[in-house]
C-alpha positions as CSV (number, residue, x, y, z in Angstrom):
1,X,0.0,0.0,0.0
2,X,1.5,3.5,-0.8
3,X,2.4,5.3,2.0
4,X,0.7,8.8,1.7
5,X,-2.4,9.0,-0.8
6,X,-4.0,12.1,-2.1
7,X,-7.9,11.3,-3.6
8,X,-9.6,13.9,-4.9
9,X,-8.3,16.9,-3.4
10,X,-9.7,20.1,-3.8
11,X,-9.1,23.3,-2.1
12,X,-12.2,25.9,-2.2
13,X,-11.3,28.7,-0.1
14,X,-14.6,31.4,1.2
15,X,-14.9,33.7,-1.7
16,X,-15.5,30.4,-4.0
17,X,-11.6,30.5,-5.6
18,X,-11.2,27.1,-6.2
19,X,-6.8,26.6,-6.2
20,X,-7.2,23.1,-6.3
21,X,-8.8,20.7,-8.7
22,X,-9.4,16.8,-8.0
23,X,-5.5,15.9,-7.0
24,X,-5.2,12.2,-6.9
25,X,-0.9,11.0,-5.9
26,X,-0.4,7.7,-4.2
27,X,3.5,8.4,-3.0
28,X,5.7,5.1,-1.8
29,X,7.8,5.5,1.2
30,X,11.0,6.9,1.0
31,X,10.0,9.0,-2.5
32,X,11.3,12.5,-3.0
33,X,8.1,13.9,-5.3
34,X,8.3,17.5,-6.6
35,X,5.6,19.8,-7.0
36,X,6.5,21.7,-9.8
37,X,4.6,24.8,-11.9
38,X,4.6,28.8,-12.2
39,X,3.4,30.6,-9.3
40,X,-0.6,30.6,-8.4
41,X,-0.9,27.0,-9.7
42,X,-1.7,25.1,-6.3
43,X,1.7,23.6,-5.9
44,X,2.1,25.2,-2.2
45,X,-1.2,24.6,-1.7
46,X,-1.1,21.2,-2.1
47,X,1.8,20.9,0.3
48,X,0.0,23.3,3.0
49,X,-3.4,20.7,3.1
50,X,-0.7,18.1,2.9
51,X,1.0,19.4,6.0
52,X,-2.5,20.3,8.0
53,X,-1.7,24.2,7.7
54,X,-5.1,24.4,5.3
55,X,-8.3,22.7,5.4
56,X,-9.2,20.1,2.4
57,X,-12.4,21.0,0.8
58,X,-12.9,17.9,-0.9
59,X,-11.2,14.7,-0.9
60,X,-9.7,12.1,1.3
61,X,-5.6,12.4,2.5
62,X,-4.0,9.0,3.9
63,X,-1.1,8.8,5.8
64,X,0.1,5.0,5.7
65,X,-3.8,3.8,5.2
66,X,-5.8,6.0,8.0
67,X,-7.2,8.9,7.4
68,X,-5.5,12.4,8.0
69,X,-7.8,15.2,7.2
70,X,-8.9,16.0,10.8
71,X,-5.5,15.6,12.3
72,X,-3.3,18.7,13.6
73,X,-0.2,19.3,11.9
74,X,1.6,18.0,14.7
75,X,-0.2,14.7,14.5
76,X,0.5,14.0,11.2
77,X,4.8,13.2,11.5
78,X,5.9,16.0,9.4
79,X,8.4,18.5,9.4
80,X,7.8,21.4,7.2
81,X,11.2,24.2,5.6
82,X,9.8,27.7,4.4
83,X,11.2,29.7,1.9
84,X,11.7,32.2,4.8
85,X,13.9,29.8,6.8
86,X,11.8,30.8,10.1
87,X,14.5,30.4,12.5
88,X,14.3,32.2,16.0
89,X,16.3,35.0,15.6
90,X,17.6,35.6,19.2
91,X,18.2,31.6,19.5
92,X,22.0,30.4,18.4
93,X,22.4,27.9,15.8
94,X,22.2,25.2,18.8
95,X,19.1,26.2,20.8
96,X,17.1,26.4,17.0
97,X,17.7,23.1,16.2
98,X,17.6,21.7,19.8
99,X,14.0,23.6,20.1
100,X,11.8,20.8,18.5
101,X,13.1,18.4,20.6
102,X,13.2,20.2,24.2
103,X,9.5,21.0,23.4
104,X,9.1,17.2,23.2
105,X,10.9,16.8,26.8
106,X,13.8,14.8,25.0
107,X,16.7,14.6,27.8
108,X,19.3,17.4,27.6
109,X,22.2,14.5,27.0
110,X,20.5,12.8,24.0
111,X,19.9,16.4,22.5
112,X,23.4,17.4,22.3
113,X,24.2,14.4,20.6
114,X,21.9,14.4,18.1
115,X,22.7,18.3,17.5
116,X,25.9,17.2,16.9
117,X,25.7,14.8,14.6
118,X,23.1,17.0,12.5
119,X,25.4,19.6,12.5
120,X,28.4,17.4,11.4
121,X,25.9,16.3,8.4
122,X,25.0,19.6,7.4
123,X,28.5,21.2,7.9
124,X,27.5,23.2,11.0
125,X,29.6,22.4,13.5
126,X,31.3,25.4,13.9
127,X,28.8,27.5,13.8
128,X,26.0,26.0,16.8
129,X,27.4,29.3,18.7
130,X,26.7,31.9,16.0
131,X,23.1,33.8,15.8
132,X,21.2,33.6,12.6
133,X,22.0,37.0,12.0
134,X,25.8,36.3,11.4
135,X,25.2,33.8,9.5
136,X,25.1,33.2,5.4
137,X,22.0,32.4,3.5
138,X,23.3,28.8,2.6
139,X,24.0,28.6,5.7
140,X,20.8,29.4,7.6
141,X,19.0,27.3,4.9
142,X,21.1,24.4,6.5
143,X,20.1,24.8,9.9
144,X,16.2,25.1,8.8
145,X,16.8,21.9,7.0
146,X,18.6,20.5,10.5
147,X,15.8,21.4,12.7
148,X,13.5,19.4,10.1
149,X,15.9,16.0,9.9
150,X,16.8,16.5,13.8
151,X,12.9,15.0,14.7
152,X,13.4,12.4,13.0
153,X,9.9,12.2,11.6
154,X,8.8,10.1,8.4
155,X,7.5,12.7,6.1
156,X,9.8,16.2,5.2
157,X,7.8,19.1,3.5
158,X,9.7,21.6,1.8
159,X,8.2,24.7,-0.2
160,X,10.4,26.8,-2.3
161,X,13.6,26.3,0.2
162,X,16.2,28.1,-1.8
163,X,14.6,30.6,-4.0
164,X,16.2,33.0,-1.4
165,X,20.1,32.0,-2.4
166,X,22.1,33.0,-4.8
167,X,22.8,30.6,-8.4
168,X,26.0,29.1,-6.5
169,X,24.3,28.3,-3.3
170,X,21.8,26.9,-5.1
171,X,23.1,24.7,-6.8
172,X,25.0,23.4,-3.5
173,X,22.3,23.1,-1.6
174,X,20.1,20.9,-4.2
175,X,22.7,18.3,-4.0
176,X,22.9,18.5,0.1
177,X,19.4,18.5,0.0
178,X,19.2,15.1,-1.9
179,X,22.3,13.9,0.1
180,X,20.2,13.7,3.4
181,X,17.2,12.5,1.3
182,X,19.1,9.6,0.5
183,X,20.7,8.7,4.3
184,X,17.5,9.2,6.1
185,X,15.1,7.6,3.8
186,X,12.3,9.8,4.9
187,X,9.8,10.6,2.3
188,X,9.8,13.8,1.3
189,X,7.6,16.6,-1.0
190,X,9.4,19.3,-2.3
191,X,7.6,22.3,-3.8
192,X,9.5,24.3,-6.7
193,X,9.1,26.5,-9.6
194,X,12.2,25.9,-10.7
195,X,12.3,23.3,-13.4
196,X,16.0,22.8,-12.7
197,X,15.8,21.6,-9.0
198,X,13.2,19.3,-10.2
199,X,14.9,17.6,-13.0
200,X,17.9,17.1,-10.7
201,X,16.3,15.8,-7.5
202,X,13.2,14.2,-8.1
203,X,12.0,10.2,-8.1
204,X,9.1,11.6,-9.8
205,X,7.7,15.2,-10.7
206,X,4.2,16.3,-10.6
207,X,3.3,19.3,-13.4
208,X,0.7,21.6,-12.2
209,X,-1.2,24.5,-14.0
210,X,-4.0,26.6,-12.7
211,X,-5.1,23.4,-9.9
212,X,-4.7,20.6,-12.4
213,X,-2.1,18.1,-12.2
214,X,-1.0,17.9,-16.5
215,X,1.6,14.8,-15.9
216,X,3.2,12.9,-13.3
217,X,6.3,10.8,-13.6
218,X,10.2,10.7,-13.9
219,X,12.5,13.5,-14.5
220,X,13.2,11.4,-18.1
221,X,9.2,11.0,-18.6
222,X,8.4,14.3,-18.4
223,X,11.0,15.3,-20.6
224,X,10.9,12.7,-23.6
225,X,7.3,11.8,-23.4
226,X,5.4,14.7,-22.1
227,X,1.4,14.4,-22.4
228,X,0.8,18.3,-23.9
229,X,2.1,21.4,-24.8
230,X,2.6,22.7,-21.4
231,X,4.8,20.2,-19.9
232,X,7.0,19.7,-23.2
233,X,7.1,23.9,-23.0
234,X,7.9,23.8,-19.4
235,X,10.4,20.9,-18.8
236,X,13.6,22.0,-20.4
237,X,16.5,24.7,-20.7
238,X,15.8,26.3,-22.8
239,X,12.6,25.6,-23.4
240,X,11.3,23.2,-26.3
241,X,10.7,25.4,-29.3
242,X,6.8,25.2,-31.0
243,X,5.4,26.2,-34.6
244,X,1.5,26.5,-35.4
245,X,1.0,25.1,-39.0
246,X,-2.0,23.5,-40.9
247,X,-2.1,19.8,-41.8
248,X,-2.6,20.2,-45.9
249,X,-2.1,17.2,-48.3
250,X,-0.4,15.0,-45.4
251,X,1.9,18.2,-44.9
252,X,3.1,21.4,-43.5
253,X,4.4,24.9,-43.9
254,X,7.6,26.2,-41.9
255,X,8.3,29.5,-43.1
256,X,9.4,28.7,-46.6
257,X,9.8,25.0,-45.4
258,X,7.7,22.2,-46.3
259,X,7.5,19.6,-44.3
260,X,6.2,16.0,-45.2
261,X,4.1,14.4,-42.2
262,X,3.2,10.9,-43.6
263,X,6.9,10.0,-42.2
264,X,6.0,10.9,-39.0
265,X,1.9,10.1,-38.7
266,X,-0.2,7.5,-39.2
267,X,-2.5,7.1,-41.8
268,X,-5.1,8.0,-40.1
269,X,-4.3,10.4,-38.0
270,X,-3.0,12.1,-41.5
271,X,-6.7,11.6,-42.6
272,X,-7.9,13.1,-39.1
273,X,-5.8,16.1,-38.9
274,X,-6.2,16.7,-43.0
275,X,-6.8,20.7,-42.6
276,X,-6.4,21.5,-38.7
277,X,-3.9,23.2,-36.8
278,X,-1.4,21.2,-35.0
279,X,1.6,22.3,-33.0
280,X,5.0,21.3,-34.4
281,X,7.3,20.9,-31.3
282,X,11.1,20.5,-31.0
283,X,14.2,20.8,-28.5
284,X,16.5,23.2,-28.9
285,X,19.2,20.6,-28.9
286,X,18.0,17.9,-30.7
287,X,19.2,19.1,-34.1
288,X,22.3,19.7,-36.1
289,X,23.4,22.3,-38.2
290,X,23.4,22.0,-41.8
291,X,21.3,19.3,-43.6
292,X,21.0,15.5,-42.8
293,X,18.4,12.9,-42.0
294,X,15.3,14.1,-40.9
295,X,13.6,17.9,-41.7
296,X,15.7,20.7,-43.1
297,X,14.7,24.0,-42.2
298,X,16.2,27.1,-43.3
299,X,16.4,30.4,-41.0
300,X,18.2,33.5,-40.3
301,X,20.4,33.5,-37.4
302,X,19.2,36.9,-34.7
303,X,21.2,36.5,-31.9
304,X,23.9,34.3,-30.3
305,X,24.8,33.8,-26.5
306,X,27.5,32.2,-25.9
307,X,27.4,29.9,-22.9
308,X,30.8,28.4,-22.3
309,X,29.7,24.7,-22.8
310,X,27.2,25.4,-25.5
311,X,25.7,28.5,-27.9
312,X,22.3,29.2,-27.6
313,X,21.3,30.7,-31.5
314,X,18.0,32.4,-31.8
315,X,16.3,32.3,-34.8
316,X,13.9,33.2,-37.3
317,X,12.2,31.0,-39.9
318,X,10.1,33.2,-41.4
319,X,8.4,35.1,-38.4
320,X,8.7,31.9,-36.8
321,X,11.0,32.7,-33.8
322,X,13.1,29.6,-32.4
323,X,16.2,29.0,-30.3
324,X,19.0,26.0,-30.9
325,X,21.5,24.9,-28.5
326,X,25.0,24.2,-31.1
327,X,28.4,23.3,-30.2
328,X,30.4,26.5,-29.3
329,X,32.8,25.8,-31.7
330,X,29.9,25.7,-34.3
331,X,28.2,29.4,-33.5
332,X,27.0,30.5,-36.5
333,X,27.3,34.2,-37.6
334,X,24.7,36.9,-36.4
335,X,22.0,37.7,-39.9
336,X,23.4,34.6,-41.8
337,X,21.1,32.3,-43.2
338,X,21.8,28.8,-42.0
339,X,20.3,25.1,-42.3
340,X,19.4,22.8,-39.6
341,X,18.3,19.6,-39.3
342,X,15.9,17.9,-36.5
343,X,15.8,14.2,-37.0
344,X,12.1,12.5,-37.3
345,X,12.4,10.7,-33.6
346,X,12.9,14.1,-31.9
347,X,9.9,15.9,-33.3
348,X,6.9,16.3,-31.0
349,X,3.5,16.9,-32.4
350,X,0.5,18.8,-30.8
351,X,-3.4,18.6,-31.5
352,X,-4.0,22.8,-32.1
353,X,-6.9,22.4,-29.6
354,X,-6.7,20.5,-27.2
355,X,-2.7,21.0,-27.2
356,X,-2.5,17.0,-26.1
357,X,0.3,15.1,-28.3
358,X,-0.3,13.2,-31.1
359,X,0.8,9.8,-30.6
């Protein structure tokens, strides 16, 4: 049996705003799930009902089989991180992450020792002294984190935990994050915006727009079999490029460029699509420059940045504005017309409607 199930979640607050449509997750044990989306699209939410802070309007939340809706937060065996860190400002590093665990009556002995040892995990040792005030943001991000893992607990809430440090600490941080994921086992729900921290830490990722969940699964589902527009647009860096063009005669129109379908659909998905829109979807990087095997398309080359490891190239085919990740060494020249080639495999297709892929 899973260990945490959501069913049917929806959150309906007073003035009839309803953030949260018909959520259904079953999470295993020991899973490090990510809520990911742009802001206003229920992510914290989710987590908030998840942790007890907000009422569920609808639906049924499990915590290892029995019920959870009705419980406190501090019945439920969860610690939560804020974005804000929330550490007591006149406490030292020591008495913040001894706090939790004096409140439960723990003996003074065993919370030094497992102080200690949190603080040797997270790097803190020298530091249980200092006030939050002198310290860094990485570093008071780690002792927020410390006084979550110090209880011990079975399920870790975090929402948005470094969108207040800089691209460095970041980046340090999302590995030291997954780190202690991976020694204490404990499940844990991580809430991001950043598609980044997801991709890189996740088991599995949950999309979210305007409520709705649009696909959950692995960091390598989401990105080479997403389910619409949306998630193919929003997993990615940069993001995948998209054309609008009309199905005529089993093909379509790229700027100057035709492009033969039959290759790529079915027979009768040719025959259903015959004269609708559909969205022509590919990755920046999943093309080389020049032509080759798959669908040439010619362009004019607006604007390079170059990256160190790569050149992003934006482009223009025809009004149609695109950007390709190339080889450094390959950067074209700014307003030359160049050729590029995206092999069949790596080409995505849309329904114009509904905005679901075409299988």
């Amino acid at each position: 049996m899973p260990y945490l199930v959501l069913k049917d979640i929806n959150k309906i607050y007073p003035n009839g705003f309803h953030a949260v449509h018909d959520f259904n997750l079953e999470i295993e044990k020991g899973e490090f799930i990510v809520f990911v989306g742009s802001s206003g699209c229920g992510k914290s939410t989710t987590l908030r009902m998840i942790a007890g802070l907000e009422d569920i309007s609808k639906g049924e939340f499990l915590i290892d089989g029995k019920r959870a809706n009705e419980k406190g937060p501090k019945d439920r065996g969860i610690a939560m991180v804020f974005q804000s860190y929330a550490l007591y400002p006149q406490m030292t590093v020591y008495d913040n992450l001894a706090f939790g665990l004096t409140l439960e009556g723990i003996d003074e002995d065993v919370i030094e020792e497992k102080v200690k040892n949190v603080a040797k995990i997270l790097g803190l040792t020298d530091y249980l002294e200092r006030l939050p005030k002198a310290l860094s943001g990485g570093q008071r991000q780690r002792v927020a984190v410390g006084r979550a893992i110090i209880r011990k607990v079975g399920i870790f809430l975090m929402d948005e935990p470094l969108s207040n440090l800089d691209a460095k600490q970041r980046v340090t941080m999302r590995s030291e994050i997954t780190e202690i994921h991976r020694k204490t086992g404990s499940t844990t729900i991580y809430v991001t915006h950043d598609q980044t921290e997801a991709m890189t830490m996740a088991d599995r990722i949950v999309v979210m727009k305007e409520g709705y969940i649009q696909q959950v699964g692995t960091p390598y589902e989401l990105y080479f079999n997403p389910v619409n527009v949306f998630v193919a647009g929003f997993i990615g860096e940069p993001p995948m490029n998209f054309v609008t063009a009309t199905l005529k005669g089993g093909k379509i129109s790229i700027g100057k460029n035709v492009v033969d379908l039959s290759k790529k659909l079915s027979s009768e998905n040719l025959k259903k699509y015959e004269g609708k829109k559909l969205v022509f979807g590919f990755r920046p990087e999943a093309i080389t420059l020049g032509e080759g095997d798959g669908y040439t398309i010619d362009c004019t080359v607006e604007l390079t940045e170059l990256l160190g490891d790569n050149t992003n190239v934006y482009i223009d085919i025809q009004g149609e504005k695109s950007i390709l990740k190339v080889n450094p060494h390959e950067t074209p020249e700014m307003d030359s017309n160049i050729k590029f080639t995206i092999p069949l495999e790596s080409v995505y297709l849309f329904d114009g409607e509904s905005e679901k892929v075409i299988k």
